[in-house]
N, C-alpha and C positions, 0 to 999 in steps of 0.2 A: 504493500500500500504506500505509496508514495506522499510525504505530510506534504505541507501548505505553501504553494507556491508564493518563494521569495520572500517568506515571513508575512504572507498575508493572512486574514483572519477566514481566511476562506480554505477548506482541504479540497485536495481534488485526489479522487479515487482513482484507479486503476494502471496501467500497466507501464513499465517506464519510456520519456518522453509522449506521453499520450497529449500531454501539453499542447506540445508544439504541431502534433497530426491532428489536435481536437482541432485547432486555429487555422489549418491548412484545408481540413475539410469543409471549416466554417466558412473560412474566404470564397471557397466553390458555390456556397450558398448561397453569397451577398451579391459573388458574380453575375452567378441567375437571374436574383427578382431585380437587379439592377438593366441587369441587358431584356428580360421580357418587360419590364416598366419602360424603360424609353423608347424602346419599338413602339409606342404608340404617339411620339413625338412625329415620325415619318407615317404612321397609320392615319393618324387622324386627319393632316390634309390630302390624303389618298378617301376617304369616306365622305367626306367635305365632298370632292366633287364625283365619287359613283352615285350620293344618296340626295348630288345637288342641296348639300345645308348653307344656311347661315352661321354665322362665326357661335353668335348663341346655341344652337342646337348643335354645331360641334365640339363645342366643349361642356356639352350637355354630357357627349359619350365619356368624355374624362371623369366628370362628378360620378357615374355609374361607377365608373373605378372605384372610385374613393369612398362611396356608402359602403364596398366594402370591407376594407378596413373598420367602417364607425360600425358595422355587422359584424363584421365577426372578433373585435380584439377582445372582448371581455370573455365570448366561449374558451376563444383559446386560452385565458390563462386560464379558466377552469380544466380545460382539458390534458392543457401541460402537467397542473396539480396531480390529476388523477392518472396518466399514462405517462408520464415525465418525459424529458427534453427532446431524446430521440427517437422518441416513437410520434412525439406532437412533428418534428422534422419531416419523418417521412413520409404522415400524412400529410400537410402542407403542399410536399413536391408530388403526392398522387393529384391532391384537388385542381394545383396546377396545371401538369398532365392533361386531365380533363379538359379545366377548362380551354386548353391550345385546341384539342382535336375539336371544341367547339367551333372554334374558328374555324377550321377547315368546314365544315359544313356551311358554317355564316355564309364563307366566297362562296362554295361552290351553290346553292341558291339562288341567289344573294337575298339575306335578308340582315335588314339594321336592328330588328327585335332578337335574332336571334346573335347578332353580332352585342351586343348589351350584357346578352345572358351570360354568355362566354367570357367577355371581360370581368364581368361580377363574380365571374367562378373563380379567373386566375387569382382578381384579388383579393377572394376569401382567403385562399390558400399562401399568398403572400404575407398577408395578416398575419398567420399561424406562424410562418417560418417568424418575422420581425419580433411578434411578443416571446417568441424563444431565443432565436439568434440574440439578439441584443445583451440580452441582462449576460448570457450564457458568456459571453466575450467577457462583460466589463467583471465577471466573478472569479473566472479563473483566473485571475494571474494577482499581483498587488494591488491594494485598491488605490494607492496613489498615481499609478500610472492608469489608470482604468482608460481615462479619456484617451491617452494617446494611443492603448490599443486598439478600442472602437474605432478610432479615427483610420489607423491604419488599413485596419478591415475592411470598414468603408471604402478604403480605397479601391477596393478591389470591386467593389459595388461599380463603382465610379467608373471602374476599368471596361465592365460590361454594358452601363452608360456607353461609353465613347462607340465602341464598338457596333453596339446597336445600330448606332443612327449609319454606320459604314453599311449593316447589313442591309439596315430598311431603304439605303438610297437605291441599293444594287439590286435589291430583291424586290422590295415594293414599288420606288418611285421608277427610279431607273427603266422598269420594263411595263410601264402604262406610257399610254400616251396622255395623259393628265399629266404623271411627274417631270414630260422631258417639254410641256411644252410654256408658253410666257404666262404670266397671270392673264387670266380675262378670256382665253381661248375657252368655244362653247363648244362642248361636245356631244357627240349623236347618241342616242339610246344606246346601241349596237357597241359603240367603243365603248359605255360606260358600266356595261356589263361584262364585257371582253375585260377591262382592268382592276372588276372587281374579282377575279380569278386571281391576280397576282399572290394574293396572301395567302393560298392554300401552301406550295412548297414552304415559304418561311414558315407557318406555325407547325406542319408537318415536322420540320429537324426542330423546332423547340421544342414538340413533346416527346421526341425519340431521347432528345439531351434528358430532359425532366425525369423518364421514365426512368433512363441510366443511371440519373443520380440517386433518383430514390432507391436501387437498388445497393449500390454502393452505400450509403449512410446506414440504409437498415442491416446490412452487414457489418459496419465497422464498430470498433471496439472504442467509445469513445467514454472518458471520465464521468463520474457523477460526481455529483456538489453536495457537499454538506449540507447542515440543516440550517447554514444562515442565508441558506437562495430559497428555500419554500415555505410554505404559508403556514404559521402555524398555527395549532389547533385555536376552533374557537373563543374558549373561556379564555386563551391568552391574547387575542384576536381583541377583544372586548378593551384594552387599555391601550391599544395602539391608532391612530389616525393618519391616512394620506393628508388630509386638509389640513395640518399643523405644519407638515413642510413644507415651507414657503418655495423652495428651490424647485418643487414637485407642482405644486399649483402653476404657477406661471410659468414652468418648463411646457405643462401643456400646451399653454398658450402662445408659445413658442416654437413650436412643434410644428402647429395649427398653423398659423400664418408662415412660418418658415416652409412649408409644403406646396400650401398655395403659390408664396414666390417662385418656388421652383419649376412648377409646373406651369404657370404661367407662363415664363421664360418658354421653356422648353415648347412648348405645345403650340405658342405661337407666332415661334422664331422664323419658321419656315415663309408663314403668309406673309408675316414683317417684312424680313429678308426680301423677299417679292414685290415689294410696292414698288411701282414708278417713282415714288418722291424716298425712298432709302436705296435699295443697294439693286432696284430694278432687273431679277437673275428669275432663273427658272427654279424650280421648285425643289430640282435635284442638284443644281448647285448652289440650292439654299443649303440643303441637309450636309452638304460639304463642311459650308462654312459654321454648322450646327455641330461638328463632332469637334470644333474647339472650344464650345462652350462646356460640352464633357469631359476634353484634354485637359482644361484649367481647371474644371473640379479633380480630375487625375492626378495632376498635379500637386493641386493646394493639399490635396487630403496627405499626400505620402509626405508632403511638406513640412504640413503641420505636424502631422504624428511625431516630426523629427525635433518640431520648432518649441513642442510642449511634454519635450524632454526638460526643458530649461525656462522655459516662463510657463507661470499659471495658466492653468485653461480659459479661465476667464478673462484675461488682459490677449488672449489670443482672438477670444469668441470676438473680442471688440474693436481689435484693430481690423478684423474680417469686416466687421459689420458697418464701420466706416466707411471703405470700401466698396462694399455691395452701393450702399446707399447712393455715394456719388456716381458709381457707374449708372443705376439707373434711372438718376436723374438725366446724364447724358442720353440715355434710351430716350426719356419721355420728350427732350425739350431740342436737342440739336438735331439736325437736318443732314439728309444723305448719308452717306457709308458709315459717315461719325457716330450715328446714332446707333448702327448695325455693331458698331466696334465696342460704343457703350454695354448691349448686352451681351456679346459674347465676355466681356468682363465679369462680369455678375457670377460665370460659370467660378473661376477663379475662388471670388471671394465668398462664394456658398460653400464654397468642397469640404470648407470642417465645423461647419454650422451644424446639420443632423446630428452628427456621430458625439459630438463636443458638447450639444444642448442636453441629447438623452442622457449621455453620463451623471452632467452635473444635475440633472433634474432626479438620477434616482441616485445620489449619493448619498450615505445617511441612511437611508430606508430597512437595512438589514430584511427583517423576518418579511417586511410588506414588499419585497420587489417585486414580486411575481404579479403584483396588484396595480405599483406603479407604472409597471415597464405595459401591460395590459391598457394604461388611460395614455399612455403616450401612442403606442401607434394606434389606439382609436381616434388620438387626437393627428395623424394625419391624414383621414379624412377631410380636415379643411382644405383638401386639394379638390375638395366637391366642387366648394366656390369659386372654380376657375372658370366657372358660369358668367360670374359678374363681369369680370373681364372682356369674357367674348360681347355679352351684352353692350358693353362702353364701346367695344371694337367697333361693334352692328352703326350704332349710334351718332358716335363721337369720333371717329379714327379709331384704328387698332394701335396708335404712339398712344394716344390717351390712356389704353388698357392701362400701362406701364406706370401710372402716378397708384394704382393696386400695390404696384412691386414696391412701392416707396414706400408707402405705409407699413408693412410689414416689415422692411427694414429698419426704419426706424424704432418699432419697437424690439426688435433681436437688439436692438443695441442696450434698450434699457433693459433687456434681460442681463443683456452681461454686465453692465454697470452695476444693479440692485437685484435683482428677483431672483439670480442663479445662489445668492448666500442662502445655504443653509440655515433651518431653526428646525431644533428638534431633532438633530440626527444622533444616530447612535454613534458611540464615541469608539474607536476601536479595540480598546479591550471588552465593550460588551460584543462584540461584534464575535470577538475571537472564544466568549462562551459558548455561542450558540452552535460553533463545527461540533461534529459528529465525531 
C-alpha cells in the first residue's frame, strides 16, 4: 500500500507508481471531452446553414449542451458515492459513446431534434467524467500544488480543444460546400442535405475512440482515495455546510460565467471571423484561424501549471483575468482583423481560468468534495446562456455579442481579488485525520 502522496493529507491506495498512470490515464480523459466539446465550435456553423438558423437558434443547440451538465452533475456525484470513481468513469465514456452514434443517425436523416438529443447525451456523460475527473486530480497528489496539477491536466483538455477544430475544419467544414464557400452564399435544398452527411464519419471514429477508452479505464488498475474524498455519513453530514465556504459559493459563480465566456468565444469565432467588416475569410479558414484560440489556451495552461509552481494561484487567476478583459474589449470595440486578433487572445488568457477557479473553489472542503466539485460542473451549464449572445448577434451585431464576454471577465477578476479566500476550510491536520 503505498502512504500519502508527498506528505499530503490525502493516501492513495494501490500498486507502485499508480500515481503517475492514474494522471496519465486521467489526461486521456480531459483529452476526450475537450476534443468532443469543441467539435461543436466547427459543428454549429455547419447546422446554422443545413437547418438554415438564426444566430439565436444556433446557439440554442449549445445551451442543449449545457442543460446537460445542470442535469446530470448532482446524479453523478450520487453515483460516484455509491459505484466510486472508476466505474462512474466508464460509464461516462459508454453514455458518450452513445450519444456520438446518435449523431450518426442525426446526419444521416437529417434531423435537428434528433441532432439535440445526441448532444444532451454526450453531455450527460461529460458531466459524469468532470464531477469525477476533477476532484480525483486535485486529491491525489499535495494539496498545495492541487491547482497546478489540475491546470496541467487541463492542459491536455486544451490539447484536444486545438485539435478538434483541425478535425472539424477537415472533416466537417472542409468537405461541404457551406464551409468552403464566402459568408452570405444561399444554398439549394439538395446541397444542404448533401452536407449535412458530412458528420456521420467524424462522430463514427469518436465513438470507436470512446468505446476504446472505456474499455481501457474499466480495465486499468487505478488508486482509490481515502476517506477524506467521500461523503460522509449522514449524522456527521449534519454539522458541515457548502454555503459557509465562501471560496465554494462564488467559485460557482465563476465557473458559471467563466463557461459562458468560453463558449461564447469559441462558438462564434467562426461567423465573427467571417464578416465583411473583420477578417472577411470563408468559414474554413475561419476554423484555421480558430485552432489559435485553443493553441493559447494550450499554451497558457502548460504555462501556468509551470508559472504557479512559484506564485499563488490566485495573483495568477488575476493577472489572467486582466488580460482576458482587455482583449475582449479589443473584440467588442476595434474594427477589422484587430478585433479578430483581440479574441483569438482571450484563448490565451482563459487557458488557466477553469482548472485554477475549480481548485480554489473546492479547497478546504475535505469530507464535502464530492458535493462541491458536483455544484461546480453543474455550474457550467451557464454555457446554456450562450443564447443571449446569439440573441444581441441577431439584433445588435455579432461584435456586440462580445460586451457578454466583458462582463464575465470582469467579475473572474473579482473572484480572484476577494471570493476565491477561503472561510471555513479545514485546516490540514484535520484533513490528515480523516485518511483511511
Amino acid at each position: 500500500m503505498a502512504g500519502p502522496i508527498g506528505g499530503a493529507g490525502v493516501e492513495v491506495r494501490g500498486v507502485p507508481g499508480a500515481y503517475g498512470r492514474a494522471l496519465a490515464l486521467l489526461a486521456s480523459l480531459f483529452f476526450m471531452w475537450g476534443f468532443i466539446t469543441v467539435i461543436n465550435n466547427t459543428l454549429l456553423p455547419h447546422l446554422r446553414s443545413v437547418f438554415q438558423l438564426s444566430y439565436t437558434k444556433t446557439t440554442l443547440i449549445e445551451s442543449t449542451w449545457f442543460v446537460g451538465y445542470l442535469v446530470a452533475s448532482l446524479p453523478a456525484a450520487k453515483l460516484i458515492e455509491r459505484i466510486g470513481y472508476q466505474k462512474a468513469l466508464v460509464t461516462g465514456l459508454v453514455v458518450m459513446t452513445a450519444g456520438s452514434a446518435g449523431m450518426i443517425l442525426a446526419a444521416s436523416l437529417p434531423s435537428y431534434g434528433v441532432t439535440l438529443a445526441a448532444l444532451f447525451t454526450v453531455s450527460c456523460g461529460i458531466a459524469l467524467l468532470q464531477v469525477a475527473a476533477n476532484p480525483y486530480v486535485a486529491a491525489i497528489g499535495p494539496a498545495e500544488s492541487a491547482e497546478a496539477r489540475l491546470t496541467l491536466v487541463q492542459a491536455f483538455n486544451t490539447t484536444g480543444d486545438m485539435l478538434a477544430v483541425v478535425f472539424g475544419r477537415y472533416l466537417i467544414l472542409g468537405r461541404t460546400v457551406a464551409g468552403t464557400a464566402r459568408a452570405g452564399v444561399q444554398l439549394t435544398h439538395a446541397q444542404r442535405m448533401a452536407d449535412a452527411r458530412a458528420t456521420e464519419l467524424p462522430y463514427l471514429l469518436v465513438a470507436l475512440v470512446l468505446a476504446a477508452l472505456a474499455v481501457v479505464i474499466a480495465r486499468a488498475k487505478l488508486p482509490t482515495l481515502g476517506s477524506a474524498t467521500r461523503r460522509v455519513h449522514a449524522e456527521q453530514r449534519r454539522e458541515l455546510s457548502l454555503w459557509q465556504h465562501r471560496n465554494l459559493v462564488f467559485g460557482c459563480l465563476a465557473i458559471f460565467l467563466y463557461v459562458l465566456a468560453e463558449i461564447g468565444v469559441g462558438n462564434l469565432f467562426i461567423n465573427f471571423a467571417s464578416q465583411p467588416s473583420v477578417a472577411n475569410i470563408t468559414h474554413e479558414q475561419a476554423a484555421y484561424y480558430l485552432t489559435y484560440v485553443w493553441g493559447g489556451m494550450m499554451v497558457g495552461r502548460f504555462a501556468g501549471a509551470w508559472i504557479m509552481r512559484y506564485l499563488a494561484a490566485e495573483r495568477v487567476l488575476a493577472v489572467f483575468g486582466v488580460g482576458a478583459l482587455l482583449s475582449a474589449l479589443v473584440a467588442t470595440f476595434a474594427a477589422g482583423p484587430t478585433a479578430m486578433v483581440g479574441l483569438i487572445a482571450i484563448g490565451l488568457f482563459h487557458s488557466i481560468m477553469f482548472p485554477t477557479i475549480f481548485a480554489l473553489a473546492i479547497k478546504g472542503l475535505g469530507p464535502l468534495t464530492e458535493e462541491g466539485s458536483g455544484l461546480l460542473v453543474m455550474a457550467i451549464a451557464g454555457g446554456a446562456l450562450v443564447f443571449i449572445q446569439g440573441n444581441i448577434a441577431d439584433h445588435y451585431g455579432i461584435q456586440s455579442a462580445f460586451l457578454v464576454t466583458v462582463l464575465c471577465e470582469l467579475y473572474i477578476l473579482f473572484y480572484a481579488l476577494w471570493g476565491a479566500r477561503p472561510t471555513h476550510a479545514l485546516p490540514p491536520e484535520d484533513l490528515a485525520e480523516n485518511v483511511a
